[in-house]
N, C-alpha and C positions, 0 to 999 in steps of 0.2 A: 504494500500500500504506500503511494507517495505522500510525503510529509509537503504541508504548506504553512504559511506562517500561522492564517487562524484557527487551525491544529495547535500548535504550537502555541498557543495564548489559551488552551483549553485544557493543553495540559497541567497535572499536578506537578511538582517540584519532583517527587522520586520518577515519575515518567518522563522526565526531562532527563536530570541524570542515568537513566537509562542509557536514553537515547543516545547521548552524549558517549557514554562509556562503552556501547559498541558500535561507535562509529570509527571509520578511522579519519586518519588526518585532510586527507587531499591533498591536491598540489594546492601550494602557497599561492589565494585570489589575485589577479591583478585588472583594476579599473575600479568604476564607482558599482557601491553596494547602497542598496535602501537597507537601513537599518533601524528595528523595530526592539523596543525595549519589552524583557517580560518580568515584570513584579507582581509581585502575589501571585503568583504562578497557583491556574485553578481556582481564582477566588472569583467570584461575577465582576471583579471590579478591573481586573486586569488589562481588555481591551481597550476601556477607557482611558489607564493611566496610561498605556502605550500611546494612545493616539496624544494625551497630553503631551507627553515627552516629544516626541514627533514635531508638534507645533509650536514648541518652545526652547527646548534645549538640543536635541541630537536628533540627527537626521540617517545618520550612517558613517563609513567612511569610506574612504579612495584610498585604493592599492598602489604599490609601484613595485611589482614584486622583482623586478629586475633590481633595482638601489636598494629593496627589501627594508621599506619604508611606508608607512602610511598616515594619513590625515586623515583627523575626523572632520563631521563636518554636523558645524553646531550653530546655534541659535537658530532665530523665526530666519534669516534669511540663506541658512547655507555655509556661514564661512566655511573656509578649509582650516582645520587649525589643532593642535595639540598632537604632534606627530610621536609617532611610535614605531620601535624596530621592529621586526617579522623576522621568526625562527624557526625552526622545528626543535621541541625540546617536548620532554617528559612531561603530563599535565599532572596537575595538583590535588586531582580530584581523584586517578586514579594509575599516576606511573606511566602512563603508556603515550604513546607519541602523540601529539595535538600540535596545531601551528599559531605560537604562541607570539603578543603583542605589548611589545615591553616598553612604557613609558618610563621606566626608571633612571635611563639616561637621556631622557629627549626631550622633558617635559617637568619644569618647577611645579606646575599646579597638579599634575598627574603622576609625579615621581615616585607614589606608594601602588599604583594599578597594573595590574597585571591582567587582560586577555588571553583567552584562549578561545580557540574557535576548532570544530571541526565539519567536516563536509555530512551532510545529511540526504541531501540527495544532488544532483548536477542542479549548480549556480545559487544554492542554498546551503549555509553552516548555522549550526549553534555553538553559541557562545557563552563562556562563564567569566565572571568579572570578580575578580579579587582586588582587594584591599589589606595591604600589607598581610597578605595570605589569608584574611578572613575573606570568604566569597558573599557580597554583594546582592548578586542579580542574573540573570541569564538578558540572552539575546540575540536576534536572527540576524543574518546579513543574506540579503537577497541582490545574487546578480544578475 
């Protein structure tokens, strides 16, 4: 069965992790992704505070998987901004390989977050968002 985003906003937080944990990596994205926040993962409120996010703070981000670099792209209108490196490295959630988004050197206001993202279906990953290794929030990136 193909996964889509509002799948993904209906699932529960251990259905995520699932998901998550048997997928593998992919190759490293490159271009612009829509990117869809998921909080309260399963709760009624969830698509809601996605679309909030959306039209306020984060929109997705833009790959450059050749310089293996990326911009987010944030506020109402889009900037590109708060860049982050692109690796392949062990995830945090479960050891195993994910393609991992490291603001810790690229970014004073993001210096504690960590991404990981893996491939869920073609031109779609899920994503988990760490703070200073406590995890955060989940989230899609659609190319």
């Amino acid at each position: 069965m193909p996964y889509d985003v509002p799948q993904l906003l209906q699932m529960s937080q251990p259905e995520l992790d699932t998901l998550f944990t048997n997928s593998a990596p992919g190759e490293i994205p490159d271009g612009e992704a829509h990117g869809t926040a998921i909080v309260a993962p399963g709760s009624t409120y969830t698509a809601e505070i996605a679309r909030f996010i959306n039209l306020f703070a984060w929109q997705g981000k833009v790959f450059d998987a050749q310089r293996g670099v990326l911009k987010n792209k944030i506020l109402s209108f889009g900037l590109n901004a708060i860049i982050a490196k692109i690796y392949k490295a062990p995830s945090w959630l479960d050891d195993q390989e994910c393609i991992v988004l490291d603001y810790s050197d690229t970014s004073l206001l993001a210096q504690w977050v960590r991404d990981e993202i893996r491939q869920i279906e073609p031109g779609l990953y899920l994503g988990k968002v760490y703070w200073d290794k406590k995890r955060l929030m989940d989230f899609a990136l659609e190319f």
